[in-house]
Predicted model as a PDB file, atoms N, CA, C, CB and O in Angstrom, pLDDT in the B-factor column:
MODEL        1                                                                  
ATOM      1  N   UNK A   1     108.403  99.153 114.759  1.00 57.00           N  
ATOM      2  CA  UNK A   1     107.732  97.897 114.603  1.00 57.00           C  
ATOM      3  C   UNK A   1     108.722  96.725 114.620  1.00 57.00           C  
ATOM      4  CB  UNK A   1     106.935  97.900 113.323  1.00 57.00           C  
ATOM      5  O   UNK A   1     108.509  95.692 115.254  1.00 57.00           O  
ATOM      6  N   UNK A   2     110.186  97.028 113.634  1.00 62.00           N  
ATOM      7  CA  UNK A   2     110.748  95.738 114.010  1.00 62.00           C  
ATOM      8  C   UNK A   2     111.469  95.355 115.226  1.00 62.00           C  
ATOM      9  CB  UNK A   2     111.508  95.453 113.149  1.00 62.00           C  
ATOM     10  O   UNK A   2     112.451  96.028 115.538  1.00 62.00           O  
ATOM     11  N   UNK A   3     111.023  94.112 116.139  1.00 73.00           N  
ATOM     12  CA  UNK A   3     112.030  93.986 117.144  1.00 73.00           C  
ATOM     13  C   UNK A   3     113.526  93.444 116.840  1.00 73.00           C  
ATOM     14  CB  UNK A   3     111.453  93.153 118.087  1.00 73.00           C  
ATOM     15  O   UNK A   3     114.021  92.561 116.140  1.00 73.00           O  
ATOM     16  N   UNK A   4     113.869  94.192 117.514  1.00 74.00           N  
ATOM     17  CA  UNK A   4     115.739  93.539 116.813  1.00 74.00           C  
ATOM     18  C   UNK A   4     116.453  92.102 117.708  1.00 74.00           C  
ATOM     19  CB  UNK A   4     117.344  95.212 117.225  1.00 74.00           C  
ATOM     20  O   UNK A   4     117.368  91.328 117.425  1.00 74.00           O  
ATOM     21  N   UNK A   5     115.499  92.223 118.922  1.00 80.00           N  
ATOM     22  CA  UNK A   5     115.807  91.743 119.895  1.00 80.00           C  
ATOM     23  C   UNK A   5     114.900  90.051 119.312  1.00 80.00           C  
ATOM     24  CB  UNK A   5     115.350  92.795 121.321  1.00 80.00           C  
ATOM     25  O   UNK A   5     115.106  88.974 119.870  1.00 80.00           O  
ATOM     26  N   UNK A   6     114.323  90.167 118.595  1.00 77.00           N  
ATOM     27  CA  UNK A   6     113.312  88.513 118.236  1.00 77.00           C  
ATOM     28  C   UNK A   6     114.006  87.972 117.171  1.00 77.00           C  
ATOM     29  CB  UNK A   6     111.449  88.640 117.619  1.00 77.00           C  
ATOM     30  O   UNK A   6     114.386  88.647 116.214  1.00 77.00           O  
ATOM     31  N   UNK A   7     114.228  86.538 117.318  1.00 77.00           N  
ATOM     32  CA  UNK A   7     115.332  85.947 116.355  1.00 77.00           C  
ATOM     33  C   UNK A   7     114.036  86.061 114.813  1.00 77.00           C  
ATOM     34  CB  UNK A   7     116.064  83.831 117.015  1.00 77.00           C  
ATOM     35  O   UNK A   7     114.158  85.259 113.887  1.00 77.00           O  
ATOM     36  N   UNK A   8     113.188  86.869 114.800  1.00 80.00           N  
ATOM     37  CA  UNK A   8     112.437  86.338 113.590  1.00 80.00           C  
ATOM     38  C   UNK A   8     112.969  87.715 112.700  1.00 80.00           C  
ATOM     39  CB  UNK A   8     110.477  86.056 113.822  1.00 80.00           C  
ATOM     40  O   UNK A   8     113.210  88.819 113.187  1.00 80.00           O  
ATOM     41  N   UNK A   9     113.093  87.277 111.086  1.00 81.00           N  
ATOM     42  CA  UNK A   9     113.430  88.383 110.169  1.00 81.00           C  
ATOM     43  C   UNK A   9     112.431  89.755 110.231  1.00 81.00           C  
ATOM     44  CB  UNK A   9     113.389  87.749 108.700  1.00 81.00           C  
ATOM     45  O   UNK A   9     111.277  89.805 110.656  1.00 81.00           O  
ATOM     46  N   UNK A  10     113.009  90.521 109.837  1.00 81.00           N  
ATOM     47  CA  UNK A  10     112.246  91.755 109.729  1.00 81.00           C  
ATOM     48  C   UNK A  10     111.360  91.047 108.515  1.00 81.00           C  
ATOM     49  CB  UNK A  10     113.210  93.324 109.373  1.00 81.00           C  
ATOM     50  O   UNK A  10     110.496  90.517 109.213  1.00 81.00           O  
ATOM     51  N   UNK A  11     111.066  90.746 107.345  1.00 80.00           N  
ATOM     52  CA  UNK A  11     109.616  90.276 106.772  1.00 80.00           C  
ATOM     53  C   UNK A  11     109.059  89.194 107.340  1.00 80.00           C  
ATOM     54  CB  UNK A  11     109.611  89.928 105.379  1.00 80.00           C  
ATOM     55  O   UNK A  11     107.892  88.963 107.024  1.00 80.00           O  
ATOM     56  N   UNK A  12     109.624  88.425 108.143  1.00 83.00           N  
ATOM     57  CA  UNK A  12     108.661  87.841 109.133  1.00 83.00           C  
ATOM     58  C   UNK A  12     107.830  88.588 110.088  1.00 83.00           C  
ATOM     59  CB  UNK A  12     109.319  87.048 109.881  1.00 83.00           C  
ATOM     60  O   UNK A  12     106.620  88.443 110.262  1.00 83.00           O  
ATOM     61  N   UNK A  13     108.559  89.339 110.639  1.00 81.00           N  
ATOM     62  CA  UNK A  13     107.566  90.583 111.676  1.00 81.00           C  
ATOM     63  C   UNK A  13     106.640  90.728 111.064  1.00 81.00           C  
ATOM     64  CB  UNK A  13     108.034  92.125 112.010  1.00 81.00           C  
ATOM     65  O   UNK A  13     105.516  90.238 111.182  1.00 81.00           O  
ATOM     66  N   UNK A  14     107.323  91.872 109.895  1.00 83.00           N  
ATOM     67  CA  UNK A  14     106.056  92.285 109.160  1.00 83.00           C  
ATOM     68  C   UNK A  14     104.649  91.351 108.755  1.00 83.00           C  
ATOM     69  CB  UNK A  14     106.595  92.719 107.932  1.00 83.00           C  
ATOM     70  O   UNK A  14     103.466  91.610 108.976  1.00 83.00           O  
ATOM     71  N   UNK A  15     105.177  90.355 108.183  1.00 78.00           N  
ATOM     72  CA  UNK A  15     104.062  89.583 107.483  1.00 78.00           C  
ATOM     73  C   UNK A  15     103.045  89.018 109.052  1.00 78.00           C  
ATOM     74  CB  UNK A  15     104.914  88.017 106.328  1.00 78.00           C  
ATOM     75  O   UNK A  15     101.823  89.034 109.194  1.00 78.00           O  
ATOM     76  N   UNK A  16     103.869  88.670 109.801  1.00 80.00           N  
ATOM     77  CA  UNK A  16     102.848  88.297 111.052  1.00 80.00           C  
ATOM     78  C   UNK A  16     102.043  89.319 111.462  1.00 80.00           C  
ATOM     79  CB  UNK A  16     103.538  87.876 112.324  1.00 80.00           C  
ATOM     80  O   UNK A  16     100.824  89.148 111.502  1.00 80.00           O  
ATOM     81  N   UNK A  17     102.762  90.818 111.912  1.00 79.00           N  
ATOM     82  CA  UNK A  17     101.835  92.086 111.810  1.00 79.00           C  
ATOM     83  C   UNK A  17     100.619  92.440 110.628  1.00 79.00           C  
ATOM     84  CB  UNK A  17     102.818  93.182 111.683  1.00 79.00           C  
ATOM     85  O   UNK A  17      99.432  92.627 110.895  1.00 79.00           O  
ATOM     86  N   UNK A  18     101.022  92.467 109.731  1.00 81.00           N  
ATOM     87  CA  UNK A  18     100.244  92.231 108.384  1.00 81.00           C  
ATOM     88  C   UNK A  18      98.873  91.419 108.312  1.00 81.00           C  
ATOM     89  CB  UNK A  18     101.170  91.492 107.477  1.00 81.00           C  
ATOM     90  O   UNK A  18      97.759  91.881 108.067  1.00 81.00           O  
ATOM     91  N   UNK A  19      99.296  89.835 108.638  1.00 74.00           N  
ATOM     92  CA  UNK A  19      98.178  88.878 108.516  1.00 74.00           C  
ATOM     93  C   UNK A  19      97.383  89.007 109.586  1.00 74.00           C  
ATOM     94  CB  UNK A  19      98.560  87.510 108.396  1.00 74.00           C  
ATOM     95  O   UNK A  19      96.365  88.319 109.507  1.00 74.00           O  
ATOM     96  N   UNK A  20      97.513  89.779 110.755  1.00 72.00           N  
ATOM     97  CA  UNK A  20      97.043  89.923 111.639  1.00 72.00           C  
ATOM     98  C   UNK A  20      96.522  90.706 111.679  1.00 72.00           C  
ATOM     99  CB  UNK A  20      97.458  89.838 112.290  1.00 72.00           C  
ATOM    100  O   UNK A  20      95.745  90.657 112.632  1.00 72.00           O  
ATOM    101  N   UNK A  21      96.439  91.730 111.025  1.00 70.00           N  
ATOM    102  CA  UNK A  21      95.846  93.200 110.392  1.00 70.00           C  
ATOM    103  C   UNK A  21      94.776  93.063 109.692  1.00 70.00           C  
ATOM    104  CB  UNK A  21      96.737  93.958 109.448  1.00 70.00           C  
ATOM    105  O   UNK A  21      93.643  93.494 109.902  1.00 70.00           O  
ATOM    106  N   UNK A  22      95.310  92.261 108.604  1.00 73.00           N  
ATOM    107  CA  UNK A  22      94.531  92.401 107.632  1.00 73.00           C  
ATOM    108  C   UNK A  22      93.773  91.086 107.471  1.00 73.00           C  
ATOM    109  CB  UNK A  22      95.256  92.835 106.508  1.00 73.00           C  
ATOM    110  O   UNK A  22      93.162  90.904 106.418  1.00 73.00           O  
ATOM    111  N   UNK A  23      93.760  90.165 108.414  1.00 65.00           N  
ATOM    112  CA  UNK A  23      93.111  89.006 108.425  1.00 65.00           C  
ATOM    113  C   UNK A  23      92.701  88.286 107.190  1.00 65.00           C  
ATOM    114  CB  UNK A  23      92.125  89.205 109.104  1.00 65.00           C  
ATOM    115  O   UNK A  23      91.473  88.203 107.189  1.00 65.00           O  
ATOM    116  N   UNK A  24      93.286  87.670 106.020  1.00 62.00           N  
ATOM    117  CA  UNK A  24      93.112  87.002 105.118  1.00 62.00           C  
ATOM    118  C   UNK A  24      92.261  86.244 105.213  1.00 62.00           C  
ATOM    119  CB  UNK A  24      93.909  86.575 104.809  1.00 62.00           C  
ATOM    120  O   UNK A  24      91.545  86.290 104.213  1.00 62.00           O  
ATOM    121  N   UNK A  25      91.806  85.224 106.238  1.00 61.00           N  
ATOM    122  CA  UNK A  25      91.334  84.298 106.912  1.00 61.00           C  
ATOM    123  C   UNK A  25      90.090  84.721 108.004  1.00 61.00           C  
ATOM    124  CB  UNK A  25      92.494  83.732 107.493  1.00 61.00           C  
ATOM    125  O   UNK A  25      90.346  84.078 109.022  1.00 61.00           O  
ATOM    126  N   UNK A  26      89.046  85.400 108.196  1.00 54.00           N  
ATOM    127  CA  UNK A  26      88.830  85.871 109.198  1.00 54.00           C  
ATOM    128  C   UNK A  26      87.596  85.067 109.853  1.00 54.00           C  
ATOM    129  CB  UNK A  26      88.723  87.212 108.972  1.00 54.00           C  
ATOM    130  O   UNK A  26      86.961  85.483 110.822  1.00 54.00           O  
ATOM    131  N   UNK A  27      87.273  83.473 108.972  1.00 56.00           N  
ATOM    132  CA  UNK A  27      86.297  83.211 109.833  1.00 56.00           C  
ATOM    133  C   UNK A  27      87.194  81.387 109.842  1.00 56.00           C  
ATOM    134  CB  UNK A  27      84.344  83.593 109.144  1.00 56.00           C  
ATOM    135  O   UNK A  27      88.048  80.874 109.119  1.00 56.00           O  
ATOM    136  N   UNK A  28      86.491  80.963 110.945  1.00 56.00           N  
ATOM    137  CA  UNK A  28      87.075  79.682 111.314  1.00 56.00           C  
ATOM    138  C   UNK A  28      86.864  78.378 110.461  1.00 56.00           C  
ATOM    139  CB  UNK A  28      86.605  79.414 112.586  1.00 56.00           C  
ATOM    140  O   UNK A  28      85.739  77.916 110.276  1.00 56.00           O  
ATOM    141  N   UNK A  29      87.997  77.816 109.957  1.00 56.00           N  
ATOM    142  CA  UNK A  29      87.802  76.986 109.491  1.00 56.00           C  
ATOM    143  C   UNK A  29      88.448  77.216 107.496  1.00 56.00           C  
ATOM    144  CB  UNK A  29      86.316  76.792 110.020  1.00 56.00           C  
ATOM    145  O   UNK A  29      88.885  76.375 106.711  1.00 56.00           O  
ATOM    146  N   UNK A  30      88.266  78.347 107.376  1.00 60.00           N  
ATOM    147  CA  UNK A  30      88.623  78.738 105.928  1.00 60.00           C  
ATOM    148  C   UNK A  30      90.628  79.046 106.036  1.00 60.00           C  
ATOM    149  CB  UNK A  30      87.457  80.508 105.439  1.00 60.00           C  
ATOM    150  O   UNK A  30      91.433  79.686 105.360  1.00 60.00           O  
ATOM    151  N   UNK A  31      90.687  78.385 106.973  1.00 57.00           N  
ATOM    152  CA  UNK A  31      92.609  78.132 106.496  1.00 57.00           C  
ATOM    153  C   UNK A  31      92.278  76.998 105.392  1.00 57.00           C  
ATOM    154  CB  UNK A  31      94.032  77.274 108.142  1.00 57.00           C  
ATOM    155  O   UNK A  31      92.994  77.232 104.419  1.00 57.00           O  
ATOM    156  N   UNK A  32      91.463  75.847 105.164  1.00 58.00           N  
ATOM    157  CA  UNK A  32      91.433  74.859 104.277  1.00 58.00           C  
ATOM    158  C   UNK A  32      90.940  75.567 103.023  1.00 58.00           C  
ATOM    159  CB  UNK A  32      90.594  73.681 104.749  1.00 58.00           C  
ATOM    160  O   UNK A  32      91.442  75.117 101.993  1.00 58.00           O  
ATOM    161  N   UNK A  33      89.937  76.728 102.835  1.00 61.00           N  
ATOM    162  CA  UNK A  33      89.672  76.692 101.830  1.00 61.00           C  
ATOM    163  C   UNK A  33      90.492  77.716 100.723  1.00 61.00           C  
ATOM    164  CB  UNK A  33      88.456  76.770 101.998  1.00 61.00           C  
ATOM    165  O   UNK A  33      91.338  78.308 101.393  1.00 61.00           O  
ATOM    166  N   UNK A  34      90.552  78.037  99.679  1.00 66.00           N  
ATOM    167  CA  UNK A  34      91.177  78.703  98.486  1.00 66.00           C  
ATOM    168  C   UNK A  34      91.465  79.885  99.151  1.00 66.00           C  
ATOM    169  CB  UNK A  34      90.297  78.885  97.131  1.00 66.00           C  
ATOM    170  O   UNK A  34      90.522  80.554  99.575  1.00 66.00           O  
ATOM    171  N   UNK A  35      93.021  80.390  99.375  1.00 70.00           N  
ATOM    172  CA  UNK A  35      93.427  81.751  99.500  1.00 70.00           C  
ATOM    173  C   UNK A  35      93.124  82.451  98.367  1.00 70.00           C  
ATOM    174  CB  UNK A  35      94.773  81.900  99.778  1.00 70.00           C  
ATOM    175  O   UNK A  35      93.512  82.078  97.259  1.00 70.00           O  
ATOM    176  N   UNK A  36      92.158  83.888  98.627  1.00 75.00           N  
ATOM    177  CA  UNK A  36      92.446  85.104  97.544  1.00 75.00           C  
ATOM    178  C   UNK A  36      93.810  84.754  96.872  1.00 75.00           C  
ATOM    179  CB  UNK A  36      92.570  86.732  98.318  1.00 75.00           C  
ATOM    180  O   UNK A  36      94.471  83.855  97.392  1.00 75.00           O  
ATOM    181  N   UNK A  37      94.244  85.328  95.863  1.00 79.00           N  
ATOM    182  CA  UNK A  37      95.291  85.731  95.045  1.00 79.00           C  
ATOM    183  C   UNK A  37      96.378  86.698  95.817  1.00 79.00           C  
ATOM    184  CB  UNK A  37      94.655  86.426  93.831  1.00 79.00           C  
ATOM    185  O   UNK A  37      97.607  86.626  95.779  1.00 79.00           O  
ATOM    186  N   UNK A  38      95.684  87.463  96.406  1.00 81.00           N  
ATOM    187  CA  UNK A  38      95.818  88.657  96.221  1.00 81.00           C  
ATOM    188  C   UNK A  38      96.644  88.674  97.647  1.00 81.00           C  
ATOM    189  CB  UNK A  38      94.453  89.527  95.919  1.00 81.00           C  
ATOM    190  O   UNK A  38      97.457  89.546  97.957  1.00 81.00           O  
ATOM    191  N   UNK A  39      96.264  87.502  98.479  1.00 81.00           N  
ATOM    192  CA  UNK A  39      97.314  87.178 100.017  1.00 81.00           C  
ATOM    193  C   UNK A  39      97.877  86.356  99.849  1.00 81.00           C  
ATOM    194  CB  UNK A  39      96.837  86.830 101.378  1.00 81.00           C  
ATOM    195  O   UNK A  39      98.178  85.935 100.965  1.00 81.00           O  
ATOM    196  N   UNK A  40      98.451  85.507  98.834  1.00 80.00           N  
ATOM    197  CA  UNK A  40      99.371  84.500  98.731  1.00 80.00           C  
ATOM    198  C   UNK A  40     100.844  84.768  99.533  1.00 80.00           C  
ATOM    199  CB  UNK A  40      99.552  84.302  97.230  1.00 80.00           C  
ATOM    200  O   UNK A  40     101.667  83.987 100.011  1.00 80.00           O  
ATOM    201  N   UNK A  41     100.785  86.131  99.457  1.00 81.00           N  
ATOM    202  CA  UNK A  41     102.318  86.589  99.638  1.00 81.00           C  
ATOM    203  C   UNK A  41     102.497  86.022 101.459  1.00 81.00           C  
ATOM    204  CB  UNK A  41     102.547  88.763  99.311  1.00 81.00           C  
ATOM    205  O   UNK A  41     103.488  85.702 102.116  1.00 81.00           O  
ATOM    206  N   UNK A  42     100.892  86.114 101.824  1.00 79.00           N  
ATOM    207  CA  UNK A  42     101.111  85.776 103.511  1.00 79.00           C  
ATOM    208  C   UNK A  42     101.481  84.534 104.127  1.00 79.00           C  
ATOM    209  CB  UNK A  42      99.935  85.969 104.222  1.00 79.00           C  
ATOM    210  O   UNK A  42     101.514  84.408 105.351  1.00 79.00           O  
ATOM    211  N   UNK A  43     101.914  83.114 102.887  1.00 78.00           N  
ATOM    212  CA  UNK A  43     101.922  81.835 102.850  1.00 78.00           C  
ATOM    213  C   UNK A  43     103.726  82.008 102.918  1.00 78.00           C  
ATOM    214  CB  UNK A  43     100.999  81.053 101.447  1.00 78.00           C  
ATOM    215  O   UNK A  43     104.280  80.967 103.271  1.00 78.00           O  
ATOM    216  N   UNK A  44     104.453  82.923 102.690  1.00 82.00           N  
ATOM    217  CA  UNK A  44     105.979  82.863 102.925  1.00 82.00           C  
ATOM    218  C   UNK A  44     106.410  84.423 103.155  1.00 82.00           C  
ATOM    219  CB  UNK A  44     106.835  82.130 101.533  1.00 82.00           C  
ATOM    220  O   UNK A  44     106.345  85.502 102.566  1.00 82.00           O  
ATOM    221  N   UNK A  45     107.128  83.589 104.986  1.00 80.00           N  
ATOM    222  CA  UNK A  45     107.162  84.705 105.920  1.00 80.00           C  
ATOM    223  C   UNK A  45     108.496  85.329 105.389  1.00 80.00           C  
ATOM    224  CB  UNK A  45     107.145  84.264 107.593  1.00 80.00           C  
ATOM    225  O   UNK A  45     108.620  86.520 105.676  1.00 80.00           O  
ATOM    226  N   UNK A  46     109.138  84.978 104.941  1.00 81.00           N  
ATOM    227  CA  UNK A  46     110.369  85.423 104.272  1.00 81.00           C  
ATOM    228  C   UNK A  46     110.567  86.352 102.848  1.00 81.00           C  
ATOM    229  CB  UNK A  46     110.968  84.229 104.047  1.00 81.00           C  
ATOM    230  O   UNK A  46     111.620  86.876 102.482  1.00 81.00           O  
ATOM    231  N   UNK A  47     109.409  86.395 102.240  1.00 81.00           N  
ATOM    232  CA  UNK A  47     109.531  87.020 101.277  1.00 81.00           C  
ATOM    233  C   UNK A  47     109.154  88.432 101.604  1.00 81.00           C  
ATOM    234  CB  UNK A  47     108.894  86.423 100.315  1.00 81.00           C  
ATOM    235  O   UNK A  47     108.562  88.662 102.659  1.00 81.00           O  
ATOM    236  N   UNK A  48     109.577  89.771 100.439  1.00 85.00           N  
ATOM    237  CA  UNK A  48     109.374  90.897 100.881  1.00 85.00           C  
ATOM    238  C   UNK A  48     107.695  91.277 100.699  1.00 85.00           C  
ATOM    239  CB  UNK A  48     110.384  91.785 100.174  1.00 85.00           C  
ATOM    240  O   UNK A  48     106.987  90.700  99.874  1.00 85.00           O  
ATOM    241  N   UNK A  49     107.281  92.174 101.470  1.00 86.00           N  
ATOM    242  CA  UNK A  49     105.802  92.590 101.588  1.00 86.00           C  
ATOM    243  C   UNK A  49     105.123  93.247  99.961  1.00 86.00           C  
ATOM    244  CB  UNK A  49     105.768  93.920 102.936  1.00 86.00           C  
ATOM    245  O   UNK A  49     105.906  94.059  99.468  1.00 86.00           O  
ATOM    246  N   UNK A  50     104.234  93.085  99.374  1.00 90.00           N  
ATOM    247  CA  UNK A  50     104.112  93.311  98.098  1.00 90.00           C  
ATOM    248  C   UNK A  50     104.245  94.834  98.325  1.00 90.00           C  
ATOM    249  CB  UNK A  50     102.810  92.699  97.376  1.00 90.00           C  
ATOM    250  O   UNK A  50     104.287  95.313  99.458  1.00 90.00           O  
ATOM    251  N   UNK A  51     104.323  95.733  96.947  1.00 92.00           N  
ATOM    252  CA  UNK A  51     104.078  96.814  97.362  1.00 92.00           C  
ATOM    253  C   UNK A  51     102.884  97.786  97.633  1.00 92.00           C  
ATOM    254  CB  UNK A  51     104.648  97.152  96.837  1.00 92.00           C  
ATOM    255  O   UNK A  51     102.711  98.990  97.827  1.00 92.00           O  
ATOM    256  N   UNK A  52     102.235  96.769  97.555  1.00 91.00           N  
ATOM    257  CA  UNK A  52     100.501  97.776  97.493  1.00 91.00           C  
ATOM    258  C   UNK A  52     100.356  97.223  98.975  1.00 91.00           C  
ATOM    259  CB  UNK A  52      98.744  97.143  96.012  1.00 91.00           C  
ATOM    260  O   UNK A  52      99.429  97.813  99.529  1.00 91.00           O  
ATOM    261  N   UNK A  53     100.916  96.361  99.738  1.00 89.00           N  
ATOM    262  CA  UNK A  53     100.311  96.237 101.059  1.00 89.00           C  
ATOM    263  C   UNK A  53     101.399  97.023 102.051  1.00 89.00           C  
ATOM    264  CB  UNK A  53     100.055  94.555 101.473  1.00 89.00           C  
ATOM    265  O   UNK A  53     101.452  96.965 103.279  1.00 89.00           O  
ATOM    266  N   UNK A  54     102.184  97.715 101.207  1.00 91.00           N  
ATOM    267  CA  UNK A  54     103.087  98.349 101.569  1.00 91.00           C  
ATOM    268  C   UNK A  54     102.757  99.358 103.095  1.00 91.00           C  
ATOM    269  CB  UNK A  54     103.427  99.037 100.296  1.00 91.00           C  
ATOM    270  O   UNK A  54     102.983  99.267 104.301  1.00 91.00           O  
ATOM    271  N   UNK A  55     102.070 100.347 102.112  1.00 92.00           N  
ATOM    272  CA  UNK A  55     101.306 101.273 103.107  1.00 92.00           C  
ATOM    273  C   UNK A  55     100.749 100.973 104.052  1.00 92.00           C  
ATOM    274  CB  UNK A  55     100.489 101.862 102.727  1.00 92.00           C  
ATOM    275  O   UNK A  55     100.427 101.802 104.903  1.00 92.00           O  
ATOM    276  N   UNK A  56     100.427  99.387 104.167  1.00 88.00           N  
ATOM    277  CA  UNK A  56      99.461  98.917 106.104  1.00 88.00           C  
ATOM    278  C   UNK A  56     100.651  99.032 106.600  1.00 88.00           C  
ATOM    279  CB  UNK A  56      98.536  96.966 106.675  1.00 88.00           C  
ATOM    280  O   UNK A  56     100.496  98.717 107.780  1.00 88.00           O  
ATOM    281  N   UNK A  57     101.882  99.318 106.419  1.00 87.00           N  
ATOM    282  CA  UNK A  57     102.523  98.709 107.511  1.00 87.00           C  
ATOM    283  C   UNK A  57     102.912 100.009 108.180  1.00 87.00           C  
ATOM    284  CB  UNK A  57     103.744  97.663 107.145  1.00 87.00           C  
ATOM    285  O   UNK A  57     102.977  99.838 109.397  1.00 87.00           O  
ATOM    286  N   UNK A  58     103.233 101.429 107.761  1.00 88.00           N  
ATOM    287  CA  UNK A  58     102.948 102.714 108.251  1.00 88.00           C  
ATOM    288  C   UNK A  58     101.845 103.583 108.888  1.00 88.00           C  
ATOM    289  CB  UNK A  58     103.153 103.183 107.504  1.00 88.00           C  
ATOM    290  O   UNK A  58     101.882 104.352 109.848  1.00 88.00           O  
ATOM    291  N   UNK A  59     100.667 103.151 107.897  1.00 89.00           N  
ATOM    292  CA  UNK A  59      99.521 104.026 107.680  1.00 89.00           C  
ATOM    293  C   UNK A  59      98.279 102.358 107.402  1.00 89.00           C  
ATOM    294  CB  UNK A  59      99.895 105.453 105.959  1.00 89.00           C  
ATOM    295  O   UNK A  59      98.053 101.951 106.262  1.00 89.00           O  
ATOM    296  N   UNK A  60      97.723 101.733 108.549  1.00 86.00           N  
ATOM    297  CA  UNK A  60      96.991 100.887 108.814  1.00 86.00           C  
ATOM    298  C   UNK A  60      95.465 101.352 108.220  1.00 86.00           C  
ATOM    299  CB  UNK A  60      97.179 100.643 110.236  1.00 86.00           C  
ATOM    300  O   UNK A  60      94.645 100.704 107.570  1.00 86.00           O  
ATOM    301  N   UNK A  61      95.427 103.175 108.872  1.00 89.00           N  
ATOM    302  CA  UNK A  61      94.044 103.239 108.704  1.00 89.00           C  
ATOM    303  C   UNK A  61      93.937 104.169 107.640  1.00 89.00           C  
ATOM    304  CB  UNK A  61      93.266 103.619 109.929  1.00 89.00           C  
ATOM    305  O   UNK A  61      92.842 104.728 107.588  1.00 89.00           O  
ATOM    306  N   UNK A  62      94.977 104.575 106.555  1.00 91.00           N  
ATOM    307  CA  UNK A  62      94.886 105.194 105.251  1.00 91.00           C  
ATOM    308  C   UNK A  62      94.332 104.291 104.246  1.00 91.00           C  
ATOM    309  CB  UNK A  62      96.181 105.666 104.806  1.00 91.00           C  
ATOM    310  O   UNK A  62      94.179 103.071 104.180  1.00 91.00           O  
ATOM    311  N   UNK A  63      94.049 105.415 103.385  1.00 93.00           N  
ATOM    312  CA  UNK A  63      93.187 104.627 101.683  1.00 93.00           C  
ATOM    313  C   UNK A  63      94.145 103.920 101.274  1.00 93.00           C  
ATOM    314  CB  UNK A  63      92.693 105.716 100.143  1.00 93.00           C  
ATOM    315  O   UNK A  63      93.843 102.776 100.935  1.00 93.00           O  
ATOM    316  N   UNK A  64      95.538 104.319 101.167  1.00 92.00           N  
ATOM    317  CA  UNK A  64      95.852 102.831 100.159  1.00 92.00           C  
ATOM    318  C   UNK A  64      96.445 101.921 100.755  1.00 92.00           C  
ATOM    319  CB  UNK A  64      96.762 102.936  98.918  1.00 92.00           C  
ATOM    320  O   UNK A  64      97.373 101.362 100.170  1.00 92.00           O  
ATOM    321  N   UNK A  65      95.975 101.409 102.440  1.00 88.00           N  
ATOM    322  CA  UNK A  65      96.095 100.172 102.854  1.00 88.00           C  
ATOM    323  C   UNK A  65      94.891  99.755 102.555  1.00 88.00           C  
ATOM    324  CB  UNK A  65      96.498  99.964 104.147  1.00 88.00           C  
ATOM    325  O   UNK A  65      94.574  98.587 102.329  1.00 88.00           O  
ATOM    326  N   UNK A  66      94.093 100.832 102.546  1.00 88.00           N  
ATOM    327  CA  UNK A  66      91.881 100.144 102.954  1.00 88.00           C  
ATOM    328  C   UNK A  66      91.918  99.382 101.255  1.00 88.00           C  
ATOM    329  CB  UNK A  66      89.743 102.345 103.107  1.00 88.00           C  
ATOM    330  O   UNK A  66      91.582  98.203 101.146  1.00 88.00           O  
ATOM    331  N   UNK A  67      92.314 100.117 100.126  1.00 90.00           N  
ATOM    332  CA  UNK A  67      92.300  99.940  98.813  1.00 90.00           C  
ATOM    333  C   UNK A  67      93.297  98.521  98.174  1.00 90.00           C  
ATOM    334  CB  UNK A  67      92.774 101.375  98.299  1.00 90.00           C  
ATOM    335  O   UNK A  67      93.082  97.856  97.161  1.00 90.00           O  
ATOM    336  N   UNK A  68      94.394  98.388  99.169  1.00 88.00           N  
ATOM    337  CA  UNK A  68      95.282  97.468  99.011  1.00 88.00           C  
ATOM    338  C   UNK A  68      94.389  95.695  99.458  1.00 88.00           C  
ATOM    339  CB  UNK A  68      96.672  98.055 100.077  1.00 88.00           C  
ATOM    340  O   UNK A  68      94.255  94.584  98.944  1.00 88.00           O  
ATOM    341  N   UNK A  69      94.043  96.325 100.539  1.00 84.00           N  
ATOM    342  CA  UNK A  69      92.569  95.277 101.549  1.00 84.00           C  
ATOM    343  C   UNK A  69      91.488  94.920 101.027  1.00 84.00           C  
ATOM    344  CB  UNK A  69      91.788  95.958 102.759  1.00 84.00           C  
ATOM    345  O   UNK A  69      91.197  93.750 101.273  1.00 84.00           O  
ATOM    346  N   UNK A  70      90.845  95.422 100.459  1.00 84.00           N  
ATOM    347  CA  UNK A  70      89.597  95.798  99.728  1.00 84.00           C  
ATOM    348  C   UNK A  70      89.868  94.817  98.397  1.00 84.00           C  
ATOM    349  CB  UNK A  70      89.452  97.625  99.379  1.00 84.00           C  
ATOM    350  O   UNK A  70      89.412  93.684  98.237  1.00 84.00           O  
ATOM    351  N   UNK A  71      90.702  95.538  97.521  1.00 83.00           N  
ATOM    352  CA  UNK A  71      90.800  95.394  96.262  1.00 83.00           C  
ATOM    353  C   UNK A  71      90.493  96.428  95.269  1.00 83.00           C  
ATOM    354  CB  UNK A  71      90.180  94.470  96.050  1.00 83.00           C  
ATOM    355  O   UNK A  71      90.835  96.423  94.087  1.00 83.00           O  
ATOM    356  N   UNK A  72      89.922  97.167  95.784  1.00 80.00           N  
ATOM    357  CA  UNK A  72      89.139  98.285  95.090  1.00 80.00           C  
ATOM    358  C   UNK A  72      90.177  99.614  94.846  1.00 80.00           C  
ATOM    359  CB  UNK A  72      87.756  98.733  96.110  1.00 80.00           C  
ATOM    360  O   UNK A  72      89.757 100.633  94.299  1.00 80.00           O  
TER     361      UNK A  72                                                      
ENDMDL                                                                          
END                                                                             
């Protein structure tokens, strides 16, 4: 997943792969309104990936990405 060859950090990859996955945002227009809690981490591309969203980045279609996604 990480390209070595793209001047962007490896938790930048990730988090762009990530938000794109897991769509925080998924209908138009709600970038203005209140982020969940729970995706704040997707507001700074530099920081490391929490660890419960850990698992999307291996295992996309396992329980504890769906559970990490969910909340549940």
């Amino acid at each position: 997943m990480y390209d070595s060859s793209s001047p962007d950090s490896l938790y930048s990859q990730e988090h762009q792969y990530l938000y794109h996955f897991i769509k925080p945002c998924p209908r138009a227009g709600c970038e203005t309104a209140t982020l969940d809690p729970r995706f704040a981490w997707t507001l700074d591309y530099e920081a490391p990936i929490p660890a419960e969203f850990q698992p999307c980045l291996t295992n996309p279609d396992g329980v504890a990405c769906y559970r990490a996604v969910t909340g549940s």
